[in-house]
C-alpha positions in Angstrom: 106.7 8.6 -101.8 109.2 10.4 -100.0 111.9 12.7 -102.0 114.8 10.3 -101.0 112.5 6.8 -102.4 111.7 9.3 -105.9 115.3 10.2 -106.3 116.6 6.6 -106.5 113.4 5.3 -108.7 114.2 8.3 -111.0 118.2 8.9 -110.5 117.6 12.9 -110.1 119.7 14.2 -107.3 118.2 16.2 -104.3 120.4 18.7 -105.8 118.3 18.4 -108.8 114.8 17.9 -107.4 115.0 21.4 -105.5 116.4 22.9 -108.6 113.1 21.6 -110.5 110.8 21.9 -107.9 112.2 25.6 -107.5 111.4 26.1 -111.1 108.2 24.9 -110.9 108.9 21.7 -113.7 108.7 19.5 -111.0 107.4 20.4 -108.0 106.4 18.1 -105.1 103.2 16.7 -104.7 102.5 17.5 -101.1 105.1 19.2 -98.7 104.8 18.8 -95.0 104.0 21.7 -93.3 105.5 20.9 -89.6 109.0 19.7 -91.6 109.1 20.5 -95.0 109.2 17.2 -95.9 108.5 16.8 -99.8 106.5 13.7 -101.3 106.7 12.9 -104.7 103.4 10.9 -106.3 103.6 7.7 -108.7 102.6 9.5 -111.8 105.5 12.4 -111.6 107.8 10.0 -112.1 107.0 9.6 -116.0 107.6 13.4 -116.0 111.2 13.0 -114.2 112.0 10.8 -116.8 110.8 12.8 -119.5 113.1 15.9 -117.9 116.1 13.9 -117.5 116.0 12.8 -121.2 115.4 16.8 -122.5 117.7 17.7 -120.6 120.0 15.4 -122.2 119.2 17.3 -125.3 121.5 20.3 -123.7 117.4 21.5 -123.8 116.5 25.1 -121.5 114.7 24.5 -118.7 111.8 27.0 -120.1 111.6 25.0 -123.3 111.2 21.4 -121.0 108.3 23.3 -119.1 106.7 24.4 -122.3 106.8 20.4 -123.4 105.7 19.5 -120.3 102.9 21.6 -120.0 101.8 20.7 -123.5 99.6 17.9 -124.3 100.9 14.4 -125.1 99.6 14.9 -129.4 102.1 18.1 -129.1 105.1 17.3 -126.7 106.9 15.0 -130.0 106.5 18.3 -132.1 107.7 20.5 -129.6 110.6 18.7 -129.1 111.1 18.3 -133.2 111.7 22.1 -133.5 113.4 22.4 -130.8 116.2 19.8 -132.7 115.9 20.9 -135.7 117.2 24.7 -134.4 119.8 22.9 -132.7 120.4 20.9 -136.0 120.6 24.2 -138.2 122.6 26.1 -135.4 125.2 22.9 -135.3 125.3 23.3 -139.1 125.8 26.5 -139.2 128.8 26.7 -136.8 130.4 23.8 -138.4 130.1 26.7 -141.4 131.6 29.1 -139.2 134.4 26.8 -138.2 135.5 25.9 -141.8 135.8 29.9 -142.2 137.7 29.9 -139.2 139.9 27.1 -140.2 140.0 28.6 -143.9 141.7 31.9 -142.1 144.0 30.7 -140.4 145.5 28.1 -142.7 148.6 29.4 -144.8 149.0 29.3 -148.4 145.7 28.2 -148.7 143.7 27.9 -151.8 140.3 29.7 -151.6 137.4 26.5 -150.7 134.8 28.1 -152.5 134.0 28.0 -156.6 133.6 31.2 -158.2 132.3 31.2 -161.1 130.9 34.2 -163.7 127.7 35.0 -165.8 126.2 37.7 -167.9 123.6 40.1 -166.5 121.4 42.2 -168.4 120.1 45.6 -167.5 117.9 45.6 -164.2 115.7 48.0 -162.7 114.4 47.7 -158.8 112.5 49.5 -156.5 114.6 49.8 -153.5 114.8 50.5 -149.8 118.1 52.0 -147.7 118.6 51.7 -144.3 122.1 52.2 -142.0 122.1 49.1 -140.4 124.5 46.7 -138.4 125.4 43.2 -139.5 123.0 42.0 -136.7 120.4 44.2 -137.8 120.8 42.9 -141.6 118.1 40.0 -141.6 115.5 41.9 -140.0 116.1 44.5 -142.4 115.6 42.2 -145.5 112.6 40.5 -144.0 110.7 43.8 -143.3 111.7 45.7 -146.4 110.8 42.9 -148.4 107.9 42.9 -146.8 107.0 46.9 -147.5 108.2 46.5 -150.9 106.9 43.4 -152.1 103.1 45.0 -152.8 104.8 47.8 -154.5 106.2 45.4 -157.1 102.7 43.4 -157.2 101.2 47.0 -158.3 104.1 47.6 -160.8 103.7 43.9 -162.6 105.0 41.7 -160.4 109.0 40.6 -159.3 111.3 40.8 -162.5 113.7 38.8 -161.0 115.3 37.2 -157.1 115.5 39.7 -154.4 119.2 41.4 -154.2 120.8 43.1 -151.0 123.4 45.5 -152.4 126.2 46.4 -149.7 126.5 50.0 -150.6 128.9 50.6 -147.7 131.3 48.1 -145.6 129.2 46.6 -142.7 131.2 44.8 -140.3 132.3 44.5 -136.5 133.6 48.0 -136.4 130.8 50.0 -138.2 127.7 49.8 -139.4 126.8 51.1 -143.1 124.4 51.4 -145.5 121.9 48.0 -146.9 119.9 48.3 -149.7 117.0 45.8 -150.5 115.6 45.8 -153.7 113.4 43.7 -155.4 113.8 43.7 -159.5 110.3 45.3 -161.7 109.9 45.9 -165.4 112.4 48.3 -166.8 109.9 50.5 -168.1 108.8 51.5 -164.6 109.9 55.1 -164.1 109.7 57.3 -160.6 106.5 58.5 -161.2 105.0 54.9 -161.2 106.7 53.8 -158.0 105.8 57.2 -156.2 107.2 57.9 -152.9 106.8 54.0 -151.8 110.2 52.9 -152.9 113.2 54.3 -154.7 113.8 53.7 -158.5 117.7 51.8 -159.1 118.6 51.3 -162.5 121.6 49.3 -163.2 123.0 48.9 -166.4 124.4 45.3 -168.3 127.5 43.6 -167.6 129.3 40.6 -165.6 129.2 39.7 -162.4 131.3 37.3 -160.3 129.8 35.0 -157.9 130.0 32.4 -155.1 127.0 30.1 -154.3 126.2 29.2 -150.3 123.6 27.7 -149.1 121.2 29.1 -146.2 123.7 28.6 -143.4 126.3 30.0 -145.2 124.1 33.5 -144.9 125.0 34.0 -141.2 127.4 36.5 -140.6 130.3 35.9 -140.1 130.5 33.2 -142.3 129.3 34.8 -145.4 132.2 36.6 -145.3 133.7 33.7 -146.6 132.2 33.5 -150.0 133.1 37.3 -150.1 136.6 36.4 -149.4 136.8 33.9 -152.5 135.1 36.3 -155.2 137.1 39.7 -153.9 140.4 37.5 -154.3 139.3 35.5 -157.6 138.8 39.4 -159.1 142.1 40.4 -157.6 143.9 37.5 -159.3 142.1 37.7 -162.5 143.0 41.2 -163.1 139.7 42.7 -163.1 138.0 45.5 -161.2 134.5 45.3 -159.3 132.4 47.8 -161.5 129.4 47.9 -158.8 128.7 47.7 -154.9 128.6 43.9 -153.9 125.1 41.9 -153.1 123.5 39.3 -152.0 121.2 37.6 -154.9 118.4 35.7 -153.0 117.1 32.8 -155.9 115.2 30.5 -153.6 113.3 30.7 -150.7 115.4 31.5 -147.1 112.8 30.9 -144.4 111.7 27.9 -145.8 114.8 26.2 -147.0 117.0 23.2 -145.6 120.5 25.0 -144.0 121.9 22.6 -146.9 120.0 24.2 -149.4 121.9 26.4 -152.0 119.7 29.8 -151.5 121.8 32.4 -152.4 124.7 33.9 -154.7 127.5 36.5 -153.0 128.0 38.3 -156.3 130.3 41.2 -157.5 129.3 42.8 -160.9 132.8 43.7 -162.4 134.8 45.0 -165.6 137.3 43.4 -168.2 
């Protein structure tokens, strides 16, 4: 069928028919060589369909080739993950605009619960890197990665993976991350070797805000920071220790809704 005949029997524009022939998601099936005429053929129509409805999904056009190259038992699961990043990416800005919203509200109360517990002695083996805040979630997935058989030789993980924020990491500078993962606390630098570094911490209390796995993202963590920094401030105590990141569940595999991980400041009466 001609172009003009394919356009109104699938409602895509010329406009859009040269843009997704040009791309190659839909190109003609024959183009006549004395005029440049383009025909269309009965079974691309199913296809223009298919592209007008991903596209209605707000989906990139290199993501609707990939589903329309793929075959019909995979297209519905291609198009599932593709949602469910554009679910977790929706959740998390709706985190980022409640921080936003948090900010600039006056004489607000903090949103999130702070709450305290008890933490005995803890030692880790560690890893340090100068890193900026994009930079941060590589840097705990591949140093967990390095220092996760180290632990495995030394016994086995004591405890939930911590990120301690030894220096201020922000828009303006980056600063020093250290991952550690906790081990026995009989291990001593000779047993880890030059595979990690040894940090000993001793007993005390620490100060924390749960958040769940969208709450991680940066800048929106800073949030929960916000709420334990001033719930020290008016309590009248003094952070005794660098703040942290305690990972107790799973990240990768968890729900954005899922409560993952505790923004924690270990302080002193």
């Amino acid at each position: 069928m001609s172009s003009g005949t394919f356009s109104r029997r699938t409602r895509l524009s010329s406009k859009a028919l040269r843009l997704y022939a040009e791309s190659g998601l839909l190109p003609p099936a024959h183009v006549d060589a004395r005029n440049g005429y383009r025909y269309y053929a009965d079974d691309q129509v199913a296809d223009a369909r298919l592209i007008i409805l991903l596209r209605g999904l707000d989906m990139p056009l290199d993501t609707v080739a990939r589903v329309l190259a793929a075959d019909d038992g995979e297209r519905a699961d291609l198009v599932a993950a593709y949602w469910a990043g554009v679910e977790a990416t929706v959740l998390a800005q709706r985190h980022l605009a409640s921080y936003v919203m948090s900010q600039l509200a006056q004489g607000k109360d903090q949103l999130m619960n702070v709450k305290t517990r008890a933490c005995d002695a803890r030692t880790y083996v560690t890893e340090r890197r100068r890193v900026s805040p994009e930079e941060i979630p590589d840097f705990i997935q591949s140093s967990c990665a390095r220092l996760a058989p180290v632990a495995e030789r030394l016994g086995g993980w004591a405890g939930p993976l911590t990120t301690i924020y030894r220096s201020p990491v922000n828009d303006e500078t980056d600063g020093v991350v250290e991952n550690g993962i906790p081990v026995r606390d009989d291990v001593t630098p000779d047993d880890v070797g030059g595979a990690a570094e040894l940090l000993v911490e001793p007993a005390g209390e620490v100060a924390f805000a749960r958040i769940t796995q969208a709450q991680v993202r940066y800048p929106q963590i800073l949030q929960a920071y916000d709420a334990v920094y001033a719930w020290l401030a008016r309590e009248g105590l003094t952070p005794s220790l660098p703040p942290r990141e305690i990972y107790f569940a799973p990240f990768d595999a968890a729900h954005p809704e899922a409560e993952v991980c505790d923004v924690a400041v270990p302080f002193t009466r």
